[in-house]
N, C-alpha and C positions, 0 to 999 in steps of 0.2 A: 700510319706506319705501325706495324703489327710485329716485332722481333723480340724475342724472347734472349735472354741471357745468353745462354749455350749456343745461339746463334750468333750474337754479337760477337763472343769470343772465337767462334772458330774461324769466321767473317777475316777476322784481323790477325790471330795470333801465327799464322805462319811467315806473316810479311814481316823481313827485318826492318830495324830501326837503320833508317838514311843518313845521316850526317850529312850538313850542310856545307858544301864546296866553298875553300877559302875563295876569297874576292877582291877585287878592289872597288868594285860598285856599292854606292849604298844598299844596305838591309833593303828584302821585301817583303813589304807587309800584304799577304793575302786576306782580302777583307769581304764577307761572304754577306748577304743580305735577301730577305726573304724576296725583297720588292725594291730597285734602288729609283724608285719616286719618290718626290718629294715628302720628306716629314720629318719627323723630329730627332731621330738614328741615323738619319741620312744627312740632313743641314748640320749638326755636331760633328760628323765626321769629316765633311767639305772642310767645316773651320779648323778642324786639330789638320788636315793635311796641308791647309794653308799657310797655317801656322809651322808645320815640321820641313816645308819646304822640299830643298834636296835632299837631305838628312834619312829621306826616304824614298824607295820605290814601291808603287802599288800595282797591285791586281786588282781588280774588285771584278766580284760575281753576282749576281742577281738572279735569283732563283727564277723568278718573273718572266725574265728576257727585258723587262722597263730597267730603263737609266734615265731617266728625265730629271735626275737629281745632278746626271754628269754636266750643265749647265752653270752649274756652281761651283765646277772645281778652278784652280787656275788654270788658266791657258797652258803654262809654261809645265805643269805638274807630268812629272813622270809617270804615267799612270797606263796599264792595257787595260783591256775587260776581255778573256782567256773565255773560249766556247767550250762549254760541255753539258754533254744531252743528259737532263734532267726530263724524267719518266715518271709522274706522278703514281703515286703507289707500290712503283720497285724500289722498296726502301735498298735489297739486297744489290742491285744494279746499280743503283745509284752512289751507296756506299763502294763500291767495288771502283764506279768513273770517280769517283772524288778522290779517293787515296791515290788513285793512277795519275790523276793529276797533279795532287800532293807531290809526290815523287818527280814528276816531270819538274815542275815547278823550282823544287825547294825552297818553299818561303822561310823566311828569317821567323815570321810569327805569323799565322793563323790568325784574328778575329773574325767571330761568327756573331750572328747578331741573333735574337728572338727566338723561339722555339722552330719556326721556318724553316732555320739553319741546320737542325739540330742532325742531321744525317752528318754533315760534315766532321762535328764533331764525332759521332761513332768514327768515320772515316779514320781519325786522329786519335783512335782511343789507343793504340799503342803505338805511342807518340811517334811520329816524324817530324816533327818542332813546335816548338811552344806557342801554347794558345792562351787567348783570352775569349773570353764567351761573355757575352753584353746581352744585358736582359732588360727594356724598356718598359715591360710590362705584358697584357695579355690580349687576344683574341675574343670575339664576343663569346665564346664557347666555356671560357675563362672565365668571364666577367664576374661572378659570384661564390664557383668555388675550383678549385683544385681538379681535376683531372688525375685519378691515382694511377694510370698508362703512361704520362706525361712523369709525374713525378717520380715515378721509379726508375724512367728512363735517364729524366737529368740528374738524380742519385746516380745514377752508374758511369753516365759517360762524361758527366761534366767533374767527377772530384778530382780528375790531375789538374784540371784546367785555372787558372784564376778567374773567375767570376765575378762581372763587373755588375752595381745595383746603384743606378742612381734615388734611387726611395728608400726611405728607411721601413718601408711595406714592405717591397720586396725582398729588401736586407735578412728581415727578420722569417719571411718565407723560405726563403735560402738555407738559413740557418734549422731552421725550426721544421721546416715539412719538409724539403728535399732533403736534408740532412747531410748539407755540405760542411766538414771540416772550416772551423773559424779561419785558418788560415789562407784558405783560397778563397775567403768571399772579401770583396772591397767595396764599402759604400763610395762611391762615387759623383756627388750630386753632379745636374750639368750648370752650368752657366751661361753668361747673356755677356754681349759685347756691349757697355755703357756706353760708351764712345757712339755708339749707331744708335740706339735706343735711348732718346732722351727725350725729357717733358717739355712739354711745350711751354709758350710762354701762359702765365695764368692772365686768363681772364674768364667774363661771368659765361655760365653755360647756356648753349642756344635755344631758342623757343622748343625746337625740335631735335632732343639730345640722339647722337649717334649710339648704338649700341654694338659692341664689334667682336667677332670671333676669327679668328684662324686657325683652320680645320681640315684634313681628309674626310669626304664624307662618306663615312663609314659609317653602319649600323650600330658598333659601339659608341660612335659619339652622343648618339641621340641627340640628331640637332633639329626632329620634330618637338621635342621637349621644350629650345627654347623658343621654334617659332609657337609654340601655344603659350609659350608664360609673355612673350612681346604682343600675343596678341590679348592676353588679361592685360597686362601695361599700357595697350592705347588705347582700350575702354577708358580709362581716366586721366591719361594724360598722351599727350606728342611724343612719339617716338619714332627713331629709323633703324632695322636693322642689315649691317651688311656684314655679308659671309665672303668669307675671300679662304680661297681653296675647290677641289673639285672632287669628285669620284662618284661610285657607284648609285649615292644616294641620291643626288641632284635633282635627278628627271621624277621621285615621288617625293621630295620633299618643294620643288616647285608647287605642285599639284596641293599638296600640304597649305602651301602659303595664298594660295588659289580660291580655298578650299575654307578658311581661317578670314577671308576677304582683307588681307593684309600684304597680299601681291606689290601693291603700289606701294609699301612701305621699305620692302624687303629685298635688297641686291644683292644676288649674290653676282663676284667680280669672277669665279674660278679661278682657277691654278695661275698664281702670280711667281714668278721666279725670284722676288725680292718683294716680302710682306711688309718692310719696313716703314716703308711710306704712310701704311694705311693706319698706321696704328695715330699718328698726329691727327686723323681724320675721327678717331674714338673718341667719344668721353667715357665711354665705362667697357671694360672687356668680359665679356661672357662664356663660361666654358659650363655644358651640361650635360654632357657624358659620363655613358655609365660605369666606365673604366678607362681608371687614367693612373699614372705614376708620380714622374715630375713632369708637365707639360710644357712642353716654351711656350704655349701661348701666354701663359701667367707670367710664367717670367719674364716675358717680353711686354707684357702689358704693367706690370709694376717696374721694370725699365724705365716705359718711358711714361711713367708715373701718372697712371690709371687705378682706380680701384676693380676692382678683380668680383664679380658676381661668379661662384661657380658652385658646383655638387661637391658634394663631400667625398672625394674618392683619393684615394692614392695616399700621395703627401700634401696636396694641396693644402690642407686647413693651418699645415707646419710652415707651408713656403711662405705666405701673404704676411705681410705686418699684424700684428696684435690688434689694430686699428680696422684692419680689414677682416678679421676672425667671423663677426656675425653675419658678415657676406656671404659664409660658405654653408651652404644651406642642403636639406635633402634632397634625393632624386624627386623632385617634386614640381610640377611647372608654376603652381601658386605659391610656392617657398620662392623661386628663381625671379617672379615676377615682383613681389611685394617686397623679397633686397633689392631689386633694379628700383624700385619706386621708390624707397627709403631713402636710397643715395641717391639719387635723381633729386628729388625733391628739394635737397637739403646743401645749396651749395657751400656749408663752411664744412660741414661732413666730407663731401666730394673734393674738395680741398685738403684737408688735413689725410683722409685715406689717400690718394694719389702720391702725397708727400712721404707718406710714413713707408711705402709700397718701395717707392726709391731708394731711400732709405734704407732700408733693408736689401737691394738687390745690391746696393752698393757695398755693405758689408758684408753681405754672405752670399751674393751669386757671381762674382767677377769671373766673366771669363779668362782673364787669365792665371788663376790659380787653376781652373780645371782643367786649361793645357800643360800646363808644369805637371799636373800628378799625373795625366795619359803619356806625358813623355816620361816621365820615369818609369811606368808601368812597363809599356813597350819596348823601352830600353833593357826591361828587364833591374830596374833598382829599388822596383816594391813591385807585390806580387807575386806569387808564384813560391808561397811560403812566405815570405820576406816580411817584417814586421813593417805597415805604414806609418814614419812617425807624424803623422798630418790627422792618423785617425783620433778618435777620441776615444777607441778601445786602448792604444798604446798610450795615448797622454795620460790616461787614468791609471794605468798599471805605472806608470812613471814618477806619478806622485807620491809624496812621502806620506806614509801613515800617520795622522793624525795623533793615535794613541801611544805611538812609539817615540815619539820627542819630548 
């Protein structure tokens, strides 16, 4: 996308501001996504809809044309999916069919999800109603640094917006390179339903320990990485690895595990619509991707009280227990392979991390605290200037000064 300022502006500034038609129907929430296949933006918002029930009506758009994620919504959920031609590279057309839709429409609130979206927001830059703009993280294009076209862009068109960050990376990207106003950015970690995601019963680990991801197979994930660090790991001991998820990567990283003569070790199950099951089937969850934020895979793997092998990216090294910290190793596939062996080998280890992983999702990833603060968001009762008092920028400004009593 190629649009300069002065185009942005003139793009929008003729079109009045709409006002939204009183109703007796609930609010709708217009919910925009680059791709709605299954993953980790998309399974959080199945559950906050599930969770918000009636209370809301949705749109949802997908840039894509894929809804393979619409499989997870409830049955009962009031919900379209509204047609509009999307023209790869007419930023200028494109902006022009979204506001028209906008207006057709009159959503109650806008969210856009990832840079994907991010025409819509231009579309919304002189507002037709309130938005929130959800940033999960990056593209491989992203993976290392910044993009100064990208950042100039979401400087301009994201500062009315509230700004959702579940990392505290990108929190501070936010703040710090795009140079959004403190009061429109909201760290938002995500969360895990306990309730679904629990430990198994303990007992001792099997001859032949499970090794387990859930993944898009994406070229960011780089999950040739971790078929080379499983295949140093069954040079010296039993292992099985299984991959549950599918995409683009599949057909060469088959060829990968082929390739590695670790074939007969390695299953992948593809695109599950409920991952839940296979996690009881893990002993240890592996994430080796070369960019990530907050992943569910971890969270759902310290859930259901797993130790967590992963690369140092995002938040990861902050989410795991203390216990799990020298788990989180470099982009490196003998770094990935020699923590898998470490905690493999050592079942009071794999014991006590597993524990400690629970433990912590239980006190700091509960999904239901992080449908409470998307419903207040949405609601409009934090955000959008509004002080969060849940944040720990507001608890800390709320605390008395030490030197003053």
């Amino acid at each position: 996308m190629h649009l300069d300022k002065a185009s942005l502006v003139r793009l929008c500034a003729a079109v009045e501001i709409v006002s939204t038609m009183p109703s007796n129907q609930a609010p709708l929430m217009l919910s925009v996504f680059p791709t709605f296949a299954v993953g980790g933006a998309q399974v959080r918002f199945a559950r906050l809809a599930a969770a918000f029930g009636a209370a809301w009506r949705h749109a949802i758009i997908a840039m894509d044309g894929v809804r393979e994620c619409a499989e997870r919504l409830p049955r009962d959920l009031p919900v379209t999916f509204p047609e509009v031609v999307v023209v790869k590279g007419d930023t200028v057309g494109n902006v022009r069919r979204f506001r028209a839709l906008l207006r057709r429409l009159q959503p109650d609130l806008l969210v856009t999800h990832n840079w994907g979206s991010i025409e819509w927001a231009i579309a919304n830059l002189f507002p037709l109603t309130r938005h929130v703009h959800i940033e999960d993280g990056f593209g491989p294009e992203e993976r290392t640094r910044q993009l100064p076209r990208r950042v100039w862009t979401r400087r301009l068109v994201l500062r009315y917006a509230t700004v959702v960050l579940p990392s505290r990376t990108l929190e501070r990207i936010a703040r710090e390179v795009w140079r959004l106003h403190a009061a429109h950015v909201l760290y938002l970690p995500n969360g895990i339903d306990l309730a679904r995601f629990t430990p198994r019963p303990v007992s001792p680990l099997p001859p032949e320990p499970v090794i387990g991801t859930v993944a898009v197979l994406r070229a960011e994930k780089n999950l040739e990485r971790l078929l080379r660090a499983v295949a140093i790991v069954r040079a010296r001991r039993p292992v099985r690895l299984e991959i549950v998820g599918d995409g683009p990567e599949r057909p060469r990283l088959e060829r990968v595990a082929q390739e590695l003569a670790i074939a007969d070790a390695v299953t992948f199950h593809g695109r599950q619509a409920d991952p839940q099951p296979f996690y009881s089937r893990f002993d240890l969850v592996a994430l080796s991707s070369d960019t990530e934020q907050m992943p569910m895979c971890v969270l759902e793997g310290m859930a259901s009280g797993l130790p967590v092998v992963a690369t140092d990216v995002g938040d990861v090294s902050a989410m795991v227990a203390a216990e799990n910290a020298p788990l989180i190793v470099p982009k490196d596939e003998a770094a990935l392979a020699e923590a898998m062996i470490r905690v493999l080998d050592d079942e009071v280890l794999h014991r006590s991390i597993g524990a400690a992983n629970r433990a912590r999702a239980e006190a700091e990833f509960d999904e239901r605290v992080m449908i409470e603060r998307y419903r207040r968001l949405f609601t409009g009762k934090i955000g959008f200037g509004r002080e969060d008092p849940d944040s720990e920028r507001t608890k800390q400004a709320a605390e008395p000064d030490q030197h003053d009593e």
